[in-house]
N, C-alpha and C positions, 0 to 999 in steps of 0.2 A: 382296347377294342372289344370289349364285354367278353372278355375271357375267352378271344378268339387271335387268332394271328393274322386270318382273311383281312388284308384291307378294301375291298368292293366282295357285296354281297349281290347273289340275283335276287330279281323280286317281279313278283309279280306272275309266277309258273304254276300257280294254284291252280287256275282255270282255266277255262275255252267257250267261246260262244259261238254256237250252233247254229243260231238264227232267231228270231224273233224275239229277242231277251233270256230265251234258253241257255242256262249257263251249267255246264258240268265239270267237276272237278277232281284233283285226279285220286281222289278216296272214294267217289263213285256216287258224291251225292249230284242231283240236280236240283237246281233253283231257275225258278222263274220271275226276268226283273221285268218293268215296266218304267216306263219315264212318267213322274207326276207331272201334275196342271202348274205353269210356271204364273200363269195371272189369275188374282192382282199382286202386283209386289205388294210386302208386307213394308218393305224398306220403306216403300213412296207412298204409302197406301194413305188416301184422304181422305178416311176419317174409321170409325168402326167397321161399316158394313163392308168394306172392302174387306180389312183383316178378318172378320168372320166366314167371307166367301176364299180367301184363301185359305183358310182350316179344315174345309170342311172334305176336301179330301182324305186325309187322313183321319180324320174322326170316323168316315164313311169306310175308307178301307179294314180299321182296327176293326171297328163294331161290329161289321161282317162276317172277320175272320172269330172274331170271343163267340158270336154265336155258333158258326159251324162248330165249335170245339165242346167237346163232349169231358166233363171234370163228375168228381162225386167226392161229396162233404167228406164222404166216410173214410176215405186215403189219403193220406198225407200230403203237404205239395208237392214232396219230393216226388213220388207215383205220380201227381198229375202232373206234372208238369212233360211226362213223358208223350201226354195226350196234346199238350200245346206247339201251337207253331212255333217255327223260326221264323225271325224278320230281318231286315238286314236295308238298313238306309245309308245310302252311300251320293251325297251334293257335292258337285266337281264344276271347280272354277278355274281350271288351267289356264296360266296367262300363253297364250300363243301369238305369235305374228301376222301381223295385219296383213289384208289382203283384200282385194276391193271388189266390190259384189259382183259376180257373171251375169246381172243382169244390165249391166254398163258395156259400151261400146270396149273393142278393145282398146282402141288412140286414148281414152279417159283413163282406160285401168292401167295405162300406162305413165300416164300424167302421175298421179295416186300412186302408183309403188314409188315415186322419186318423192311425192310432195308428202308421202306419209312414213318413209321408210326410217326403221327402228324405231315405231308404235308399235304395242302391242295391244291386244284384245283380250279377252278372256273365253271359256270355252263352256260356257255354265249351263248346265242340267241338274235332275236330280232323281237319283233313279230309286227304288221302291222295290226289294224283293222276296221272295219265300222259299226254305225249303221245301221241293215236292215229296208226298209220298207216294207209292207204288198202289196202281189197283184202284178201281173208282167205287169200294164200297165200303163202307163202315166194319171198323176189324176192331176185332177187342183188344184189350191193355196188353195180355201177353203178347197176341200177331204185333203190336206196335213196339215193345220192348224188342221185340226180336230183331226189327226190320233195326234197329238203332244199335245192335249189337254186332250183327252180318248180313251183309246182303243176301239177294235170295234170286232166285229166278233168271239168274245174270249167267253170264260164259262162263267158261271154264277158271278163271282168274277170279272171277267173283265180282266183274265191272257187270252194271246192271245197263241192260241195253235203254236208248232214249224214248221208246215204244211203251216201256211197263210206266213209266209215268204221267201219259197221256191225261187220259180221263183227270186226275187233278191239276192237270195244267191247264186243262181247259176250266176247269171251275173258278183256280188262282186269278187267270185272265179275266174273268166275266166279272168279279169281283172289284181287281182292279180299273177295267175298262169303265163300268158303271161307273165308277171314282171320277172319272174323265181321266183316265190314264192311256197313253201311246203307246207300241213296242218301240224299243230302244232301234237306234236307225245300226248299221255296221258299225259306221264310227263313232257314234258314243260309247258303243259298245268297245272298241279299240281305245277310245280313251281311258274310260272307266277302271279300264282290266290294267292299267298303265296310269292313271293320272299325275302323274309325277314328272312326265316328261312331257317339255314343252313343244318338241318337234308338231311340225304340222302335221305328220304320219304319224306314230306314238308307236313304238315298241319301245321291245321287254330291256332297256338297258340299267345296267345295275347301280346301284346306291353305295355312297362310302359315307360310313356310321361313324360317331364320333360319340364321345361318353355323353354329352350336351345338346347335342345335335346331330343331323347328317346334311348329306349334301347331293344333290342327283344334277344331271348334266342332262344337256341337249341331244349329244350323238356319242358315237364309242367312240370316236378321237379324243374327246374332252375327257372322257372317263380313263381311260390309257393312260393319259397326260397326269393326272391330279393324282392315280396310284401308283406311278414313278416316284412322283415328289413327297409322297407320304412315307412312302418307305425310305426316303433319303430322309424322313427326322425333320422334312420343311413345315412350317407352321402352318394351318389350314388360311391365316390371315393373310398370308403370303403370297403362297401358290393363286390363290381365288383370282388374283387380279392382272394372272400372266394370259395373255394374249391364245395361248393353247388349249389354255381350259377355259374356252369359250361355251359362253352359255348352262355356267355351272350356277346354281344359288343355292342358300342353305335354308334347311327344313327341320320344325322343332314339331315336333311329335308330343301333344298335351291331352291327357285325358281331362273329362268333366265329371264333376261327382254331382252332388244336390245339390237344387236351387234355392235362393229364398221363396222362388214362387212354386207352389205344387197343384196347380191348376183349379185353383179355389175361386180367382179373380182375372180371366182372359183377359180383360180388359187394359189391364198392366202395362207398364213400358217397360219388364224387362222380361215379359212373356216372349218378347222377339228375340230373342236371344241368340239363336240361329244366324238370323238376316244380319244381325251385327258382326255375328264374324264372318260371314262370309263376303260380306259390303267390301270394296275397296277401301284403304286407308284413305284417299281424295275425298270417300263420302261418311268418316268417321269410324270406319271399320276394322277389322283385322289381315281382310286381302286374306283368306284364306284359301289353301285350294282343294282341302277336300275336307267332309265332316262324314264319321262314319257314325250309325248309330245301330246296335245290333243288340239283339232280347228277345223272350219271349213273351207271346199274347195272351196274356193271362185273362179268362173272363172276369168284368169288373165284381161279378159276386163273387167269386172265390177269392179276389184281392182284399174286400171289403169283409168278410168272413176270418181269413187268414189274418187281417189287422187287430181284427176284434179278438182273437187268439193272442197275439205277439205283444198287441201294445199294453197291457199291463203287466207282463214279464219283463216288458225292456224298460218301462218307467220305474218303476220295482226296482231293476237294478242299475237301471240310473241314480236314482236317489242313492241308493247305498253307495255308490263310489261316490257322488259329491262328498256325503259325510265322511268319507276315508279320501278326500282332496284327488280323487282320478276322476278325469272326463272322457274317457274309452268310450260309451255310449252314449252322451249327449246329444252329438246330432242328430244320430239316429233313433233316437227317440224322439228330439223333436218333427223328423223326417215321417214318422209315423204318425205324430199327433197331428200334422198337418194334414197326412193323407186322408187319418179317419176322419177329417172334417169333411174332403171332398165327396168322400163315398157316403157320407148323408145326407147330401145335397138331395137327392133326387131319387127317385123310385128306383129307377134302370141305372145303378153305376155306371161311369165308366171305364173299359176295359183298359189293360194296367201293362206296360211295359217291364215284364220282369227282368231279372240277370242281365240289366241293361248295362253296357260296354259300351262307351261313346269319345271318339279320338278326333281331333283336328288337326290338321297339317298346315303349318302357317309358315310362309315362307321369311322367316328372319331364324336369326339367333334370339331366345324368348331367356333373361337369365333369370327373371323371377317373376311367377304365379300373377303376381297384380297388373304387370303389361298386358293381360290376356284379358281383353272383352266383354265378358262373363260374369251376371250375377248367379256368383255360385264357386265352389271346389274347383279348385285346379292344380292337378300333379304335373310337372313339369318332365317327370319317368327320366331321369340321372342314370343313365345305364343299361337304359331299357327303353331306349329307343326301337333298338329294332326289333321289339317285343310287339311295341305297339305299333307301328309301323305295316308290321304285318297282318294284326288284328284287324286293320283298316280295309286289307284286300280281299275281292272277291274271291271266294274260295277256300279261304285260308283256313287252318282246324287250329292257328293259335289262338287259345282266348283270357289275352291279358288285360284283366281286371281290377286296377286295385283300389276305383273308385266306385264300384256297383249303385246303380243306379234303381229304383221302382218310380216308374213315372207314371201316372194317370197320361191317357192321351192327349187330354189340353193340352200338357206340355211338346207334348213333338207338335201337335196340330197346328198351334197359335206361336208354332217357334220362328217361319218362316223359312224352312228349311227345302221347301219345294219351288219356292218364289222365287222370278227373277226380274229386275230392269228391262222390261223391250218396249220400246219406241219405234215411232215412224213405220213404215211402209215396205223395209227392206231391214232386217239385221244382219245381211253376209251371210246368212244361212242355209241358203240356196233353197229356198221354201218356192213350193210351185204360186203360191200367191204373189210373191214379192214384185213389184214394179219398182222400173226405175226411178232414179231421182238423185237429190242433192245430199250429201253428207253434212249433218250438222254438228258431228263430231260424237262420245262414245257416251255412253249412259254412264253416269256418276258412279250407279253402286254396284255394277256388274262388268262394267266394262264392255260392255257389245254396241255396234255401229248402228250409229241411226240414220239414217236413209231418207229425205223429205222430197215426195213425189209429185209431182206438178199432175200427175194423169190422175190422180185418185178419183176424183169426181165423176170422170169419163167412162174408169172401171167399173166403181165400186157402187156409183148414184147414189149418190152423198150431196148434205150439203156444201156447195162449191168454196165459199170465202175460207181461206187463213189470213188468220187475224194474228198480228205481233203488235205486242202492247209492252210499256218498259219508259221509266224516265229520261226525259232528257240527259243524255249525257252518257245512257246506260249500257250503247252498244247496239243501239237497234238498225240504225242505217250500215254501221260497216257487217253486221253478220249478215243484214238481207243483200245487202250487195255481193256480198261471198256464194250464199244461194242460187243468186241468182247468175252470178257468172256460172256456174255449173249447171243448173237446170238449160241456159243455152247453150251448150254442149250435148246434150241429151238429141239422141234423132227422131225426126219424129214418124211415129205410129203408121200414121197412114202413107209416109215419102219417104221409104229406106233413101238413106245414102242424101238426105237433106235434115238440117238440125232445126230445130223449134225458134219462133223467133219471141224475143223478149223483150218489156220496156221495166225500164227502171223511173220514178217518177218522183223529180224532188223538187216540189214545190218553197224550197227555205232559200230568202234571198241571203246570196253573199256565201254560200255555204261549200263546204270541202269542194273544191275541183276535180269529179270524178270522170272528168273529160278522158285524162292520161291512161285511167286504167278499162276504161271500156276502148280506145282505141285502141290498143294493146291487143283486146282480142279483135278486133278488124268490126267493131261496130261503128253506130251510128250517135253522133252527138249531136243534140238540138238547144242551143242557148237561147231563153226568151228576151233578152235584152241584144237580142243583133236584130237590126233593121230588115234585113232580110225576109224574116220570118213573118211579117203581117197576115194576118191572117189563117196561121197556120192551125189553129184551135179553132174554126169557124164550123160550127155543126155540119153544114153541106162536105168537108173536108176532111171530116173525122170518122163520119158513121156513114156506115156502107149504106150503100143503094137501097138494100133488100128491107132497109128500116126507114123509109120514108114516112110511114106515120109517129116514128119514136122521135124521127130526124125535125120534124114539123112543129112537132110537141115542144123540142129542147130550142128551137129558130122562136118561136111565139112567145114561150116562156121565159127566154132569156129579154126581148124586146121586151114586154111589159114591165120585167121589175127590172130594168133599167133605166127604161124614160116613160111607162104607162103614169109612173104616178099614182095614183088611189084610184084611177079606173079598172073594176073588177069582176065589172058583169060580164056575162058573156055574151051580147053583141059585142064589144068590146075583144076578147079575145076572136072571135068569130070573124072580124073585120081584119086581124092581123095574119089569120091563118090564111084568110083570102088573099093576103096580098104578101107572103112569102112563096105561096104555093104555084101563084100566077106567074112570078119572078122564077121560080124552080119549072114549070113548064114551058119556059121558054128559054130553057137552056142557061142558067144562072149556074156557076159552081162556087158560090159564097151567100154569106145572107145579104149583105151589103150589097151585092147586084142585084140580087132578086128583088130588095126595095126599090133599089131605082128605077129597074125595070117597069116595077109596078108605078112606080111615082110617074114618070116619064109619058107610057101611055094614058092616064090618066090624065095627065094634063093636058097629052093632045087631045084627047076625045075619044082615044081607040082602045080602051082596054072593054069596051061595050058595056061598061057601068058594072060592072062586076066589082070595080076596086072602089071601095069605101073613103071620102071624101077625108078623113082623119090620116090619112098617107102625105098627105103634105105634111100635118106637124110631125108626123114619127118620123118622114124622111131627116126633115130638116132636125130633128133633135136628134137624131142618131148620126147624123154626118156630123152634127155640131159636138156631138162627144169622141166620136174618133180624132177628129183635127186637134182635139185638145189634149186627148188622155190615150197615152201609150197603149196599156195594160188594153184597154176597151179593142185596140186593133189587132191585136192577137186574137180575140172571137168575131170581130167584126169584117170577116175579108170585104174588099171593094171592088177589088179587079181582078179578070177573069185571068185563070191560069197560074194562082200563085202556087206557090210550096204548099206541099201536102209531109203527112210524117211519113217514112219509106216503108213499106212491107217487105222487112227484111229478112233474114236468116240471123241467128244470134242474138245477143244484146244489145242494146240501145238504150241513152240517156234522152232525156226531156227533165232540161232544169231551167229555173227560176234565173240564173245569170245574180244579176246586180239588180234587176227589176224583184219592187218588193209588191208582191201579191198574198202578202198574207193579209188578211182582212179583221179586221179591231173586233173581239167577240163583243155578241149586239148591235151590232154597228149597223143603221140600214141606210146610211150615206149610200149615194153614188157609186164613192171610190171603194167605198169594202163589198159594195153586190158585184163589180164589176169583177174586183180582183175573187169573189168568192165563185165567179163564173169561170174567170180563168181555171182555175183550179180543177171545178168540176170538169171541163172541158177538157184539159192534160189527162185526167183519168178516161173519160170516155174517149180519149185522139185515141190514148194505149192501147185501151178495148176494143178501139175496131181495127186495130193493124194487127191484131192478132187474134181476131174472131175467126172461128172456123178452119183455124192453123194448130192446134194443139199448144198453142202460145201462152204466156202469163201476163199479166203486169204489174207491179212493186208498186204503190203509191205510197211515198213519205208523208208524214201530214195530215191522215188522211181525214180527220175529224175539221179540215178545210172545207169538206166536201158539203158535211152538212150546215147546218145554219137555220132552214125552212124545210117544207115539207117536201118541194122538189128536190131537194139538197139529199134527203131521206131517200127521196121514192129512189134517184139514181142509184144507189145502194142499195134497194132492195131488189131493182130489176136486174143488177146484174147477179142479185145471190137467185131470184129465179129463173136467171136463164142461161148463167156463163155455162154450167153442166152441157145442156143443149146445145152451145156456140164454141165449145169444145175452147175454151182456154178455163186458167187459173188468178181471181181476182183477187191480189193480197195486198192488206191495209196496216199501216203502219201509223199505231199513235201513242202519244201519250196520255191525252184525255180520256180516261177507255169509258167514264159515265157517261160521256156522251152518245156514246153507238148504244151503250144501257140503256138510257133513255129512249133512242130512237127504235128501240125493239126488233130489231136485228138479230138476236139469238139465231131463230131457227136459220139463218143462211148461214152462219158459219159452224164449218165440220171443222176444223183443226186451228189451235194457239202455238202462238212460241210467248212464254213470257219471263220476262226480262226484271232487272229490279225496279219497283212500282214503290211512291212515295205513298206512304201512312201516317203525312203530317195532321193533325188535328186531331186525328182518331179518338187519343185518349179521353181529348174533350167533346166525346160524344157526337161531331163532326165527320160523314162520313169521306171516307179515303178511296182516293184511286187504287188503293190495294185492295180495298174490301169491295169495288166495284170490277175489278180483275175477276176475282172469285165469283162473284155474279155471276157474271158475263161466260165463263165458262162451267158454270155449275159445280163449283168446288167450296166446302164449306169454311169457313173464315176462320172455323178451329183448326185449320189443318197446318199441316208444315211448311207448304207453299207459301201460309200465308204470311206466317212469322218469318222464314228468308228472306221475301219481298223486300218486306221491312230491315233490311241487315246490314249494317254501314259494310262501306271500302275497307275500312280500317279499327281495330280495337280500339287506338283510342291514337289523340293527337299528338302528342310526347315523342313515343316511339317507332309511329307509321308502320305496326306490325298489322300484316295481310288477316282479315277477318276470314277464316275457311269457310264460315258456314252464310257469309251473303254471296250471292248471286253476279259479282262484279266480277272483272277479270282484277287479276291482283298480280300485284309488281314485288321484287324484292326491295326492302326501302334504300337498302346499299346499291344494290348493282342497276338498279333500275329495270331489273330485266322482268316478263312475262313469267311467272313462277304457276300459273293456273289461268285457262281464256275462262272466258267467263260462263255462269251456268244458266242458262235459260232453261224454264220448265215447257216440256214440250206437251201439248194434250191433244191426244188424237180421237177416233172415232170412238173407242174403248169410253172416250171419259177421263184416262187416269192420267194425274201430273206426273210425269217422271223427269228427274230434274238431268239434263244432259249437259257432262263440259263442252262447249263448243270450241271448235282444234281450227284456227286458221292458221295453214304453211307459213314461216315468216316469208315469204316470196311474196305471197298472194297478197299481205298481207301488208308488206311495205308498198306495192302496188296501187292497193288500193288507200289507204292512209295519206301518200304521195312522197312517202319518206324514200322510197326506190328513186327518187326524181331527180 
């Protein structure tokens, strides 16, 4: 037990937070932390400029502080370094227990602790801090040697009161704040001071050290428990897995030394270095849950001065041990020669993280250096765990070092060490912004809940469309179906105490039966292949009153390119508008009567010449395709009083049945305009039963819709107006060139995407992958894009799960769910961030129909 007999040590009684990030400690120093800027992840980040706008807070913070700092050639760095700050970077990824956002009803957050209970989450910030010093005006080297020696100005004890540090606290703040830096909330601050423990509340509970590792627990009962059993001589392999020492894991405490990269090339992939251990192991990571980094800011002139001094004494005596077979200074000579490169980059060096000390706390047992992450040094500390352990903590005056680090700022900057995963609309964080909405499951390399909110448009006046794009086969219908039972759950806005109503839309004949699971929650089912329904798609029936010119437009429109034929001028359409409108002011509630209507008087003599003589052939060819052709009677009602779609509360289906209405691409037959109308018309039934309700509607398919320019324009009026008609219009396809083409961009404000085929690409052919990335303004260099592209599976032999595609993946033995799958979710931000999607097995066999 490192030459101690304690088996549980305390930890973590170094400090106290004050308030606003003011942290004092109990030798009397104060530090002032801040929380950095968390976007753009560096992890997800698509492409350069993203990683250089996540650096650039820290490049901003260092630069600030090298210039206030006041050095002279003429003293040694030992002297100045007495004039230089402290810094202190402390990234906390606590995994803690899920819990479902307060901005959900409570009956939901209760569904949610049963259908998500023993998930966990993570806790990720990263907070940024300085020691203060006393007094707001420039004191010379002896007042600053002193202050470093004994305090001054304090009680009787020598505790310096929180008052004499003001004025620099207020400068440190300004500093950082310009950075785009926050105060730390309470409970970051309670975590911070604690990261170690998973409790949802976070106190000071102790650590049992181990020569290799240690181990920390959830509550003092578990800690209790585990230093009974350690003093009975029981093996730490042992005890872990007894029911008492609940919520214990083990923690390997690794310092980092130097990298191969020393800020010469940002541009690098393993200038991230950071963002890799801190990622979840699910998104290639280490799952770390804290990274300390601690040093002084040395200005980059006196780093670049001080090199020009060192490095040909240390190469000097590098060479002579080569020749006498010792490499005692080799890296640090080459650690030098690289740095002298960086600091003649440019006019204005950059400032230099000296007596740099930097520890990660990674929750496994870690037995050798090369499982760690890290292009670079890594001591494993055999003994000295709780050495470095301690060095990690706020507060703490241990400083164990045995890998010293001098880093130019690139390196922390472009490390991604402030970055984190947030998605959607809501991350459980209880942010005054968050609106409600649907969980899509937890972000890949941070672990935080992502939240997909049907009201955004309403809020935020955004463009209105989410678009889900994703191969056949890929998972697109059962995750929106999952969505969307949840977003019908949600209450709505302007009717406390009544739930938003929703349609789901799947026009694929023959396709899964999600009758079961939408009446399950007490919805409504519409099959288009039951006789019943004739007419239930018919314009007059679908679109509200208050759109009688949209309503007129889609009645005209559908008759001509049904039975017009090549007739295309406008007398021509002018004649038809006159004689559905005639039919509609006389009390018609279908097109199909309002014709006859109009046919009818016409033929007596009474419609007083208003109806155009060309009503006999359209009657008679439009009666003569209803009698023939199914599909045609679902848009064509006849008879007054048929089935309409309900304006309900909740979810609701409208599918396809056994009737096949998918329509032959090119096709300008008859039968493929008809069933291409169908189609369109199922979207626009959806949209008007939940216009002006805070409602959504799902259409599967949705590249059905287009085909022609009406096909287009229906698409485009509802990206310019659902916002204003208060619902959510989301389109589900595989074709995604084709919404490309039809230039659709500006209506949609948010993606989910799915794996997308990249067949042909190589051969210079472009891909619905590379048309993805279009379509959301993401460049085809990026990582999004190559996952897209990522089989199911390594290879065919041995059916082992591919981590890095985008599929849900099985184990090949058990068959079981081993990861749901990852869609990249893109919000108003812009930025991909790739989320596991988590559906309950309940829900899940539910909707599937395997619960049946």
């Amino acid at each position: 037990m490192q030459g101690s007999k304690e088996v549980i040590k305390s930890s973590g009684t170094y400090a106290w937070h004050e308030g606003d990030g003011l942290c004092r400690t109990i030798y009397g120093e104060a530090w002032q932390y801040m929380v950095l800027p968390s976007q753009p992840s560096v992890h997800d980040a698509a492409g350069w400029s993203d990683r250089e706008r996540a650096a650039q807070p820290i490049k901003t913070i260092m630069t600030r502080v090298a210039e206030m700092t006041e050095y002279s050639p003429l003293m040694s760095r030992k002297l100045n370094k007495a004039m230089y700050r402290e810094m202190h970077i402390l990234a906390v990824s606590t995994p803690v227990a899920f819990h479902s956002s307060l901005t959900l009803p409570g009956p939901i957050r209760d569904r949610m602790a049963v259908d998500y209970a023993g998930w966990s989450v993570h806790d990720r910030f990263t907070l940024v801090g300085f020691r203060l010093v006393q007094g707001g005006s420039k004191r010379s080297l002896t007042e600053r040697l002193a202050e470093l020696v004994s305090p001054s100005d304090g009680e009787a004890d020598g505790f310096v009161p929180s008052d004499n540090f003001e004025t620099d606290r207020r400068r440190m703040r300004s500093i950082m704040a310009d950075a785009g830096c926050v105060p730390p909330t309470d409970r970051q601050m309670a975590r911070a001071l604690s990261f170690w423990v998973t409790h949802d509340r976070p106190e000071l509970i102790p650590v049992m050290v181990e020569p290799t590792h240690m181990h920390t627990f959830s509550d003092w009962g578990a800690c209790r428990a585990a230093e009974r059993y350690k003093k009975t001589g029981v093996d730490c392999a042992t005890w872990t897995r007894r029911r008492e020492v609940r919520g214990n894991y083990p923690l390997t405490i690794c310092t980092l030394g130097v990298t191969g990269w020393q800020g010469e090339n940002e541009s690098q992939v393993k200038s991230d270095w950071a963002s890799d251990l801190l990622a979840s192991p699910q998104a290639g990571g280490m799952g770390a849950i804290a990274l300390s980094v601690r040093g002084l800011v040395e200005p980059g002139e006196a780093s670049r001065e001080q090199i020009d001094k060192d490095t040909d004494k240390v190469l000097d005596k590098a060479y002579q041990q080569m020749a006498e077979n010792h490499k005692t200074n080799l890296k640090l000579a080459g650690e030098l020669q690289n740095a002298s490169d960086v600091y003649e980059m440019g006019d204005k060096p950059w400032p230099t993280l000296i007596d740099g000390h930097v520890h990660v706390a990674i929750p496994d047992v870690i037995d050798h250096a090369g499982a760690v992450v890290y292009p670079g040094k890594v001591e494993l500390n055999p003994k000295r765990q709780d050495a470095a352990f301690r060095d990690m903590q706020i507060g703490s005056n241990i400083a164990y070092n045995p890998s010293p680090v001098i880093w130019p700022a690139p390196i922390l900057a472009y490390s991604g060490i402030g970055s984190k995963s947030v998605a959607g609309e809501d991350s459980g964080l209880d942010r005054p912004s968050d609106l409600p909405g649907a969980m899509l499951g937890l972000c890949e390399a941070d672990r935080l809940p992502v939240y997909i909110s049907p009201f955004l448009a309403r809020e935020r006046h955004t463009p209105p469309i989410l678009m889900g794009v994703g191969d056949t086969g890929a998972g697109k219908t059962t995750l929106f179906l999952y969505l969307a039972a949840q977003w019908a759950r949600l209450e709505d806005p302007d009717h406390p105490g009544h739930t938003i109503p929703g349609w789901f839309v799947d026009p694929k004949p023959n396709s899964d039966d999600f009758g079961p699971f939408v009446k399950s929650m007490h919805g409504k089912v519409y099959s288009l292949d039951d006789p019943n329904v004739e007419g239930i798609l018919d314009a007059v029936r679908c679109m509200p009153e208050t759109q009688r010119d949209e309503m007129l437009d889609t009645m005209v429109e559908m008759i001509w390119s049904c039975v017009g034929g090549h007739q295309d001028d406008k007398s021509y359409q002018s004649a038809l508008m006159a004689i559905v409108g005639y039919g509609l002011d006389r009390g018609a509630d279908c097109t199909g009567e309002a014709v006859s209507i109009a046919w009818r008087d016409h033929k007596a003599g009474t419609d007083g010449g208003v109806i155009d003589p060309i009503v006999d052939r359209i009657h008679h060819d439009l009666e003569q395709l209803a009698d023939v052709y199914q599909p045609f009677r679902l848009v064509y009602g006849r008879r007054h009083g048929g089935v309409r779609l309900a304006k309900t509360e909740g979810l609701s289906l409208l599918r396809a049945g056994t009737l096949s209405i998918a329509p032959q691409v090119g096709s300008q037959a008859v039968t493929s305009v008809v069933q291409r109308w169908v189609v369109r018309m199922m979207a626009l039934g959806a949209a008007g039963a939940v216009m002006g309700r805070n409602g959504f509607e799902v259409v599967d398919e949705a590249h059905l819709i287009l085909g022609d320019d009406f096909g287009k324009g229906i698409v485009e009026r509802q990206g310019r107006l659902a916002r204003a008609q208060n619902y959510l219009p989301v389109y589900l396809s595989q074709k995604i060139d084709e919404f490309e083409a039809a230039n659709l961009t500006e209506f949609i404000g948010r993606g989910i995407v799915l794996p997308v085929s990249a067949k042909n690409e190589d051969s210079g052919i472009r891909s619905q992958a590379q048309a993805a990335c279009s379509l959301f303004d993401i460049p085809d260099t990026s990582v999004m894009h190559e996952r897209m592209k990522e089989t199911k599976e390594l290879d065919e032999d041995s059916h082992r799960p591919n981590w890095r595609s985008l599929y849900a993946l099985t184990d090949p033995k058990t068959k079981r769910v081993v990861r749901g799958s990852v869609p990249y979710y893109i919000g108003l931000s812009g930025n991909a961030v790739p989320v596991e999607a988590r559906i309950p097995d309940g829900q899940l066999a539910l909707i599937t129909g395997k619960a049946r």
